[in-house]
N, C-alpha and C positions, 0 to 999 in steps of 0.2 A: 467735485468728486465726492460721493457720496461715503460713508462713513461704517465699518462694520460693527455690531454687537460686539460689545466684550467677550461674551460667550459663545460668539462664531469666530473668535479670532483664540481664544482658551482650545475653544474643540479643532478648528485646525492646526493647532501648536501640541497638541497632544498627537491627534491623528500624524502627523508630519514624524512626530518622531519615535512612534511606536513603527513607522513607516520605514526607518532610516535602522532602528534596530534591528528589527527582522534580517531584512536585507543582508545588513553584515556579518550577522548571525550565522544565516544560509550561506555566503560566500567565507567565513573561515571553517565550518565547518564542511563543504568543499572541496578546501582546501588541504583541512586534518585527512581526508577519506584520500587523496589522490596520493600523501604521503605513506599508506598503509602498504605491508609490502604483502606477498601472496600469502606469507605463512603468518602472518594476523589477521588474515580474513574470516568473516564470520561464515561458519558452517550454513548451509541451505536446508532451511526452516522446512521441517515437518508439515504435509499438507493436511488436513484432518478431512477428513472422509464425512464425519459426520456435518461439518461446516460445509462441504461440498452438497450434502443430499439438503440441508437446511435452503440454499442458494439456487438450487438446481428447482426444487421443489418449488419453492414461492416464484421461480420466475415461470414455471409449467401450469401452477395453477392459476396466474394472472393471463396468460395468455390459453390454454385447453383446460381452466375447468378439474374435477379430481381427477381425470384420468391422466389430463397432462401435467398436474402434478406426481403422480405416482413415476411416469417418465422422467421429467425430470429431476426426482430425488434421486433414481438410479443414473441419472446421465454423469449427475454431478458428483456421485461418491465416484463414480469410475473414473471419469475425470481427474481428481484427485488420488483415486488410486495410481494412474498412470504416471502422474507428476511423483509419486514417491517412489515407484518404480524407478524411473529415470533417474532420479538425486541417487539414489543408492547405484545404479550401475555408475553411474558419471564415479563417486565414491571409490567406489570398487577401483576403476580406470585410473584416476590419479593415485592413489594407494598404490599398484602394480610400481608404476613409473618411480 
C-alpha cells in the first residue's frame, strides 16, 4: 500500500475539518432561524432600482448590443420597482390585520 505525503495527508486534515465546521455552522444556524418566531422576523429588504437598471443593463447589452442595453436598464429598475411596490402593499396588509 503505497504511502501519502505528509502534506497531502496535513491538506486533507485541514480540508476535512474546515469541511466538518461549516457544516455545523449552517445546521445551528438552521436551527437558531426556525426558532424565530413571526415578530422577530426581519423586515423585507429594500429593492434598489438603481442595482435593478445596473443588472438589467449589462445582461441587455451582453445579449442586444446599446440598444438592448438601454431595454434592459429599464426592464430591471421596473422590475425592482414592482418588488417594492408589492413589500409595501404585502406591509400595509399585515399592519391592517
Amino acid at each position: 500500500m503505497a504511502r501519502m505525503s505528509k502534506k497531502l495527508r496535513i491538506g486533507s486534515a485541514v480540508l476535512a475539518a474546515i469541511f466538518a465546521l461549516t457544516t455545523t455552522a449552517t445546521a445551528a444556524l438552521a436551527a437558531e432561524e426556525n426558532t424565530q418566531t413571526e415578530s422577530t422576523a426581519k423586515p423585507e429588504k429594500h429593492h434598489s432600482k438603481a442595482k435593478g437598471a445596473i443588472v438589467g443593463g449589462t445582461g441587455g447589452a451582453i445579449v442586444g448590443g446599446k440598444k438592448g442595453a438601454a431595454v434592459g436598464a429599464a426592464g430591471g429598475a421596473l422590475v425592482q420597482h414592482h418588488k417594492n411596490k408589492k413589500a409595501a402593499k404585502k406591509a400595509e396588509k399585515e399592519q391592517k390585520q
